[in-house]
Each structure stands twice: as structure tokens, then as C-alpha cells.
C-alpha positions in Angstrom: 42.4 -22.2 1.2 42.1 -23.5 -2.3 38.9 -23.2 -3.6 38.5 -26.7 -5.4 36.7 -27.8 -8.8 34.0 -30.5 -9.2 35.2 -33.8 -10.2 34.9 -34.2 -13.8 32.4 -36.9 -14.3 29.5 -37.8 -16.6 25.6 -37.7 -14.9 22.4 -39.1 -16.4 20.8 -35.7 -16.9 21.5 -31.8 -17.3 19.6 -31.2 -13.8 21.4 -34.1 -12.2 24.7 -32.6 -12.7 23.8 -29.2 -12.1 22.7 -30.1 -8.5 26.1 -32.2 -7.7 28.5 -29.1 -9.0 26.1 -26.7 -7.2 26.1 -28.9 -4.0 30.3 -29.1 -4.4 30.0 -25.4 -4.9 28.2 -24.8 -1.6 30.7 -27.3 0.3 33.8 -25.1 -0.7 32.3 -22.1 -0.1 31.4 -20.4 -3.2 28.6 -20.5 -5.4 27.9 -20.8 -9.2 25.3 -18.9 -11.7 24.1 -19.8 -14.9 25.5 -17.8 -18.0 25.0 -19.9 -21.4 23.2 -22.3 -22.5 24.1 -23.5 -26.1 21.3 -25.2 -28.1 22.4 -27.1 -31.5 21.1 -26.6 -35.2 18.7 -29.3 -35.4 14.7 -28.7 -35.9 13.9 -28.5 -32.7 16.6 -27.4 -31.5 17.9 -29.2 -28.6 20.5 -28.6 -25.7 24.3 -29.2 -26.2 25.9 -26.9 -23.5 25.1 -25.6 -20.5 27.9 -22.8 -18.8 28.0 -22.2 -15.5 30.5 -19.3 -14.1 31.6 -18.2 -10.4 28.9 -16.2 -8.7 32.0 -13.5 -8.4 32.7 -13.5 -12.3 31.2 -11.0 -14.3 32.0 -7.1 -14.0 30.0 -4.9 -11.9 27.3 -3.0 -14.3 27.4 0.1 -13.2 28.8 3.0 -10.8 25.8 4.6 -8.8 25.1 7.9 -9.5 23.9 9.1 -6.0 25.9 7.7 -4.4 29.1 5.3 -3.6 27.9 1.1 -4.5 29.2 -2.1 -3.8 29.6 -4.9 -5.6 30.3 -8.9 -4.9 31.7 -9.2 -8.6 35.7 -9.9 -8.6 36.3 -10.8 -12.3 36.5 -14.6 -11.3 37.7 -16.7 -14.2 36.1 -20.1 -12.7 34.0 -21.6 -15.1 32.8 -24.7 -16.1 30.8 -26.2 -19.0 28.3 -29.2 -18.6 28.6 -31.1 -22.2 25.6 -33.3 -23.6 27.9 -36.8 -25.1 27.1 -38.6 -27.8 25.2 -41.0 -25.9 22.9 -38.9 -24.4 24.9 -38.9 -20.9 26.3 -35.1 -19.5 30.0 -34.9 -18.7 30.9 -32.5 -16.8 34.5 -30.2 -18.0 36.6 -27.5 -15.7 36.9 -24.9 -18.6 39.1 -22.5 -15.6 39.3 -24.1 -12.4 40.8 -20.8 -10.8 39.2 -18.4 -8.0 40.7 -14.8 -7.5 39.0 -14.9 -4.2 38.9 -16.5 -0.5 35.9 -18.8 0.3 32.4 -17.0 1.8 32.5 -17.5 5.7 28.4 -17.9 5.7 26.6 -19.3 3.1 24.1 -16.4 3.5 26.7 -14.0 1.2 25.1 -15.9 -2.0 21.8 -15.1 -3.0 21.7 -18.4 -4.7 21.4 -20.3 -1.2 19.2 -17.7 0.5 16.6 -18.4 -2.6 13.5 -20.0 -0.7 12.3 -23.7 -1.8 9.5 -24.3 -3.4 7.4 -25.2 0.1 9.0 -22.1 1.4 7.6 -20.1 -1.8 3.6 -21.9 -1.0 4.2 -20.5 2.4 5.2 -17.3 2.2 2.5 -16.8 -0.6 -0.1 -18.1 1.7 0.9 -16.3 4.4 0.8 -13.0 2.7 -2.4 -13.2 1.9 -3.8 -13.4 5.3 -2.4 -10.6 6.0 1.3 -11.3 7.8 3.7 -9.0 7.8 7.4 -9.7 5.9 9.5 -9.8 9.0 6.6 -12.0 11.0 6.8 -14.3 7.7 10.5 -15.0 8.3 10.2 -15.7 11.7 7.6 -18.4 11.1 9.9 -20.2 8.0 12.6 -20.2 10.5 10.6 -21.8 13.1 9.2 -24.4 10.3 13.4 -24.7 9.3 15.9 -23.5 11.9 18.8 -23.7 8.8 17.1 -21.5 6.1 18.9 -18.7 5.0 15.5 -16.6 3.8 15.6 -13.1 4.5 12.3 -10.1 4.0 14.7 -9.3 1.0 13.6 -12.9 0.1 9.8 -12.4 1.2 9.7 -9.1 -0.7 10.9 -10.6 -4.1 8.4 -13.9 -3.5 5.4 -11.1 -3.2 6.6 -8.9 -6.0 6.8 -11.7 -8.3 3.5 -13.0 -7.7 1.5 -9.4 -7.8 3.3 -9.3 -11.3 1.7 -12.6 -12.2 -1.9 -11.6 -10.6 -1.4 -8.1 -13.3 -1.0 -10.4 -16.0 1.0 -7.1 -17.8 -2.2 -4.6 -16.8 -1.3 -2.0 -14.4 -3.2 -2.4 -10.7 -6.5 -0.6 -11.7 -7.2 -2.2 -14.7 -6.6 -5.2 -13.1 -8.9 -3.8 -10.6 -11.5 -3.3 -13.1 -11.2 -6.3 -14.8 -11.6 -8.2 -11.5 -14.7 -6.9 -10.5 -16.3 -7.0 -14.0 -15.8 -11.0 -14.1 -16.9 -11.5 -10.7 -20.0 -13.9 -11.2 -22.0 -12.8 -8.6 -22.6 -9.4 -9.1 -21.3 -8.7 -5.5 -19.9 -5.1 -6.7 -20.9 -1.6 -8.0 -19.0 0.0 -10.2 -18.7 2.9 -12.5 -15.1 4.3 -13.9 -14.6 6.0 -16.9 -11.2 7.1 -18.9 -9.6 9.8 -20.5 -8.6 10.0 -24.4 -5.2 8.1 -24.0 -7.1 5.0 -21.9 -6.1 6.5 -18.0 -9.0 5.7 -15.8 -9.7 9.5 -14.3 -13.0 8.5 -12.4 -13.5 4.9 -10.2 -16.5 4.7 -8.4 -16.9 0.9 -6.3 -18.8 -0.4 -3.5 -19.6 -4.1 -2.7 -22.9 -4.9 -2.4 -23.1 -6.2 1.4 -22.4 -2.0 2.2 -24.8 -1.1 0.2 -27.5 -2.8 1.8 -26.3 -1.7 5.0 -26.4 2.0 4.0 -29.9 1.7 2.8 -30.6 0.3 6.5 -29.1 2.9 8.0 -29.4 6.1 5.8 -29.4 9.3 8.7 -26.4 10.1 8.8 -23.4 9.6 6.0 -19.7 10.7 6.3 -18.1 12.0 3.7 -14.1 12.6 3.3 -11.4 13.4 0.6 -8.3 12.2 1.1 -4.8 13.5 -1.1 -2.1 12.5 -2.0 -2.5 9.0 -0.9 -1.6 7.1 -3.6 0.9 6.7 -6.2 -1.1 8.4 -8.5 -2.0 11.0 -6.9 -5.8 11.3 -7.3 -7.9 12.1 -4.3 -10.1 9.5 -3.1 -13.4 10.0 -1.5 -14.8 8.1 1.1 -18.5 7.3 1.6 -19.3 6.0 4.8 -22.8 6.2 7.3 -23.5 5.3 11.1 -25.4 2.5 11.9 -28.0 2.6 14.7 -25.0 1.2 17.2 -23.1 4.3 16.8 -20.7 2.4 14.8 -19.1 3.8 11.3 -18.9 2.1 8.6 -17.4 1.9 5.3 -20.2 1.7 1.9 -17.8 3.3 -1.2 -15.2 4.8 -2.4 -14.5 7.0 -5.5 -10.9 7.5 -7.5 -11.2 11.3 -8.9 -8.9 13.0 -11.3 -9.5 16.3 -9.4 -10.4 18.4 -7.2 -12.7 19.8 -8.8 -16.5 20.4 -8.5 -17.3 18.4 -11.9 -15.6 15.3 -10.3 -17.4 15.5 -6.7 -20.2 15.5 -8.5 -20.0 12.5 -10.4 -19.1 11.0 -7.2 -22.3 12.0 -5.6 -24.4 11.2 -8.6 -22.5 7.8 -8.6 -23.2 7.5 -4.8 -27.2 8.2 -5.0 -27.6 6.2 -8.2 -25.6 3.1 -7.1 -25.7 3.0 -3.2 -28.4 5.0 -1.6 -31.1 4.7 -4.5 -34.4 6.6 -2.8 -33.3 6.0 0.6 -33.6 9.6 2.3 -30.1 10.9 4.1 -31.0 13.4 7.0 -27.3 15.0 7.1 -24.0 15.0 5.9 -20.8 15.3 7.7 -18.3 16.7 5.6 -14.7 18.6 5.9 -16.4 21.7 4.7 -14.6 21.5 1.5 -16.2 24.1 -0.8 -16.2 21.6 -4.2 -18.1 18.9 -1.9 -20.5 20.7 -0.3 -21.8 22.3 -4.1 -22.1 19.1 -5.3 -24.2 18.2 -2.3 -26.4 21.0 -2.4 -27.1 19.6 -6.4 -28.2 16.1 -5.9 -29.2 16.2 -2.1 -30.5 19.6 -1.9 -32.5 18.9 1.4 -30.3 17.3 3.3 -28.0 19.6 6.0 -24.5 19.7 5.4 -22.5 19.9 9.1 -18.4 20.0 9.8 -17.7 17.0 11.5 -16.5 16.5 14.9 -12.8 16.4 14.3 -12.5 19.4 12.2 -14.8 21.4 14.5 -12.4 20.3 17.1 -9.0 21.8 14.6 -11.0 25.3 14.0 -11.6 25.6 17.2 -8.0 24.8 18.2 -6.6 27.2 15.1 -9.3 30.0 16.8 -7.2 29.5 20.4 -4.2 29.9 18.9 -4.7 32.7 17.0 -6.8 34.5 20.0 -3.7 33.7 22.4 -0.4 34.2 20.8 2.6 32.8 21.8 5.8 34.2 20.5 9.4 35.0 21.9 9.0 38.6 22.1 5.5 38.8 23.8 5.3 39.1 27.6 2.3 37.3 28.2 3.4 34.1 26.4 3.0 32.3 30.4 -1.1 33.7 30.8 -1.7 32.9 27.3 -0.5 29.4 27.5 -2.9 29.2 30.4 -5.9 30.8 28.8 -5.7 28.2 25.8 -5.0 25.4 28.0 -8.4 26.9 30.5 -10.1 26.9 27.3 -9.6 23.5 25.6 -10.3 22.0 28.7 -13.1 23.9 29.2 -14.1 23.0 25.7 -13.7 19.3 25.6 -16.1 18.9 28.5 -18.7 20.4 26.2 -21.8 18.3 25.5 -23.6 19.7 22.6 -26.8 17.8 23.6 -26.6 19.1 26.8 -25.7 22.6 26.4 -27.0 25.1 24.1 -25.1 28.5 22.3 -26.8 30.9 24.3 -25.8 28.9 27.9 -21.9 28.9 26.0 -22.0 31.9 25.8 -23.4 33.3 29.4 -20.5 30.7 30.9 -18.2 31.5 33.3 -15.7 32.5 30.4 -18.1 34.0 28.9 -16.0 37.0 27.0 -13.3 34.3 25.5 -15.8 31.9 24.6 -17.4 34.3 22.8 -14.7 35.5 21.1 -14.1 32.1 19.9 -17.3 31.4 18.4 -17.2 33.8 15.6 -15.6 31.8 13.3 -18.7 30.2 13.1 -21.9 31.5 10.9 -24.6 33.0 13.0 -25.9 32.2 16.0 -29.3 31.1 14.6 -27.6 28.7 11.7 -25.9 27.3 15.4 -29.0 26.9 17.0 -30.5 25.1 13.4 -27.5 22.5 13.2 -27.6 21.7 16.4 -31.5 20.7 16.7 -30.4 18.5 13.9 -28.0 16.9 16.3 -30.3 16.4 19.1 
């Protein structure tokens, strides 16, 4: 089928005609882009021309260097030019009214008509920032408008656009920063400092609600380093404490450069100056990393320092293995899989309020458990960390 050109007629305004040869476009199934728009020599310059081409025209930019990529771009010739007359009216003239190519069978091949309207934009903006996922965002614009063409591709570009608007040029940090330095109520703590070429290498915030909290509930306080995480690839740690209904909560967290002990102890020092203040901690609960625990030991040189639960629980799970091997060319792969699986279940249904090291050890599996428990430190460092416990 033929693909047929607008009707060459004059319209009030630029926008007017635009929208009846884009409308005419979408009716014969094809769609038109923008390519020139031609401004005259007066002081200001105003707008003589405006060119609009096939969505086909155009070469494709580039071959992909991975890999094989398509392209929608046929070399059309179609094009047509939207002329301001001398008495202020625009005529609209067919400058090639030819198509190389067939007419779309959905209107969804243009990315011109799957472009969300301006209510769609509001909501799609407004729903992202309570939280709603993409493809949950589509699903409610298509129950809003059953004949909307917006995809997640769609929802994805709306977001983009608008976190580039929110940066205002910075990158997300300093935006970050920037943020919480103009908030008028004081509701955050902060600290950051930067490197000679103006890269933040240390960010150290808290809001102020989790502060007071912490100061409330000071016993116990969590602390955990987390890599490779971002896209910049600094560890974050992560201050946290237990309130008196056994529920953990989240008070700080702190951007490093490194890994190294100077950084974990600004974070400390940054996490007693601007969180926990005089407020006395009776233990930490840490992954054992050596870095941490130093800088502990510097500002909080009273306070125990204890593995936490979960890796207790992975030592403990390494020790098994190691104690039981299981490989293809040992014999006793079948009574070692049962010894670790007697073990672990043995060793989950251990209460350490309820039982002490010395009744571990004397247990029915006596020998094994023993064995297992000297990857800990000595028995009476044991028997010290857990009185802490009870």
C-alpha cells in the first residue's frame, strides 16, 4: 500500500501543523522526526523553516562492535518542510513524498507514539518515588489507558531523565552532600572529606531520629563492612544497635576509600563523636575483620569485641567441612556426610544461655565437638564472652 503525503495546506501556527502531519503520519502507518529547523537573519532571530523527515530516513550510525545490531533506518527520502508565509500563516510543502518501505503493522514500532504524555510523565514520576517498581508502573498506566503504547523502556527513560535533572550536572554524592548540608532542620550528621583532585574518599551520615535511638539503646552495636557494593567500589560500613525489643536497627553509615585501618578509624571516631557521644556501649559485634577490630580497641578500648551470630555459624560450618572431607576418591565420603549433618544438627539446637563450654564439650559427641572448637581462642576467653552474653 501507498504510503500517502499530508495534504498541502496552510495552519495558523508551527505546532498546529506539526500535530495534523504527525496525526496523518500515524493514520498511514509511519511516523515523522524532526531534523531542521531554519531560523532567519533578523535580530532576534526568528523561525522560517521547520523540516521534518521519515522516522526510517537517516543512515544507521554505526556497526556494533560486540556484536551483530539492528537498525529501523532504510534511507527513506520522505520529507517535508513546514514554511512560515509572509503573513504569518505556515504552509505546509511535500519536499519528497516517496517511502522505500511498507507501512508499520502496530503503531508500537515508533518510539515517537510509545513517548508517554505529559499526565503519563506526572504519573510515572510520582509513582517512582513511592517506591513502584517499572513493570508494576506500566501495568497501572495501562489500567488508567487501555490504548497506551508505554513500555519499562519508556519508564526507564522518564526516571533517568528526571535523576539527571535532580543532579543538576553534580555526580550522586555531591548531590548527596549538597542535600543534606541545605536541609533546614538540621535532621542529619555528617562528615566527608576529599582527596586532592575533589573525589570524596570518606562519608560519614546518620539522621538524627537514629541517633537518638542509639543513645537509648547503647548495649549492644553491630558493626559490618560491606564490598563491592557500589559503583564505586568503596566499602561501606554499617552502624547499627539492638533495641530493648530485640529488634536491630539502622543509626549510620560510613563511605571509606579503603580497607584500611586509618579509614575504620575515622569511621569509629566519626561514630563516637557524632552518634554515640558519652553513651557507654557494652559490646560490639563485628565480622572479626582485623582493620575493624584495631580501631575499636583505640576509641572504645573497654568495650568486648565478639563474632557475631552468622559468622560464628560460617566458621563453624568451614571447621565441619574441613574435619569431614568429602571428595571422589575417599571411601568414607557416606559416614562423613553423616557426621557433619549429626553435627550441624546437633549444633543448631545449641542454646548458648543455656549451655556452657565445659557441658559442650562432655556431650554425647564429645570427641568431634571438641575437635571443632579449636578454632576458637581458649577456653577461658569462651567462658569470658559468653558471661557477656548472658
Amino acid at each position: 500500500m501507498a504510503l500517502e503525503p499530508p495534504v498541502e495546506e496552510e495552519y495558523p501556527s508551527l505546532e498546529h501543523a506539526e500535530s495534523v502531519v504527525c496525526l496523518h503520519a500515524r493514520l498511514q502507518g509511519y511516523a515523522l522526526t524532526r531534523r531542521n529547523l531554519v531560523k532567519d537573519k533578523r535580530k532576534p532571530p526568528t523561525v522560517r523553516r521547520r523540516d521534518m523527515r521519515c522516522s526510517k530516513g537517516g543512515v544507521k550510525r554505526g556497526e556494533g562492535v560486540l556484536r551483530d545490531t539492528g537498525t529501523r533506518m532504510t534511507e527513506c527520502p520522505f520529507e517535508i518542510r513546514i514554511l512560515r508565509t509572509e503573513w504569518g500563516t505556515w504552509k505546509v510543502q511535500v519536499h519528497n513524498g516517496d517511502h522505500n518501505h511498507d507501512a508499520s503493522i502496530n503503531d508500537s514500532e515508533h518510539s515517537q507514539y510509545r513517548r508517554p504524555a505529559d499526565t503519563e510523565v506526572s504519573a510515572i514520576r510520582s509513582l517512582h518515588g513511592s517506591g513502584v517498581a517499572p513493570r508494576n508502573i506500566v501495568a497501572n498506566l495501562l489500567e488508567q489507558n487501555s490504548h497506551t503504547l508505554v513500555t519499562s523502556r519508556e519508564v526507564y527513560n522518564v526516571i533517568s531523565k528526571q535523576r539527571k535533572e535532580r543532579l543538576q550536572g553534580l555526580s550522586p554524592i555531591e548531590a548527596l552532600i549538597k542535600e543534606i548540608d541545605r536541609d533546614p532542620e538540621d535532621l542529619w550528621a555528617l562528615e566527608y572529606t576529599t582527596d586532592g583532585n575533589g573525589h570524596v574518599n570518606f562519608l560519614f551520615i546518620a539522621p538524627c531520629s537514629q541517633i537518638e535511638l542509639a543513645q537509648q539503646f547503647p548495649d549492644v552495636a553491630f558493626i559490618d563492612a560491606t564490598y563491592r557494593t557500589n559503583r564505586y567500589n568503596m566499602p561501606l560500613i554499617h552502624f547499627m544497635v539492638v533495641t530493648s525489643y530485640r529488634k536491630t536497627v539502622s543509626v549510620a553509615m560510613c563511605f571509606v576509600a579503603s580497607e584500611e585501618e586509618a579509614m575504620y578509624s575515622r569511621a569509629v571516631k566519626a561514630f563516637k563523636t557524632l552518634v554515640m557521644g558519652d553513651a557507654k556501649i557494652e559490646v560490639f559485634l563485628t565480622d572479626d575483620d582485623s582493620s575493624l577490630k584495631a580501631a575499636l580497641s583505640l576509641y572504645y578500648p573497654d568495650t568486648a569485641q565478639l563474632l557475631c551470630l552468622w559468622h560464628v555459624n560460617k566458621n563453624v560450618e568451614e571447621k565441619v567441612n574441613k574435619t569431614w572431607r568429602i571428595n571422589t576418591s575417599n571411601e568414607d565420603n557416606e559416614e562423613n556426610k553423616e557426621k557433619r549433618k549429626a553435627f550441624m544438627a546437633e549444633w543448631n539446637n545449641v542454646s548458648i544461655k543455656q549451655v556452657s563450654v565445659s557441658q559442650l564439650r562432655r556431650g554425647a559427641r564429645g570427641q568431634e565437638i571438641a575437635l571443632i572448637f579449636r578454632y576458637r581462642s581458649s577456653i577461658r576467653r569462651r567462658k569470658k564472652a559468653l558471661k557477656r552474653l548472658i
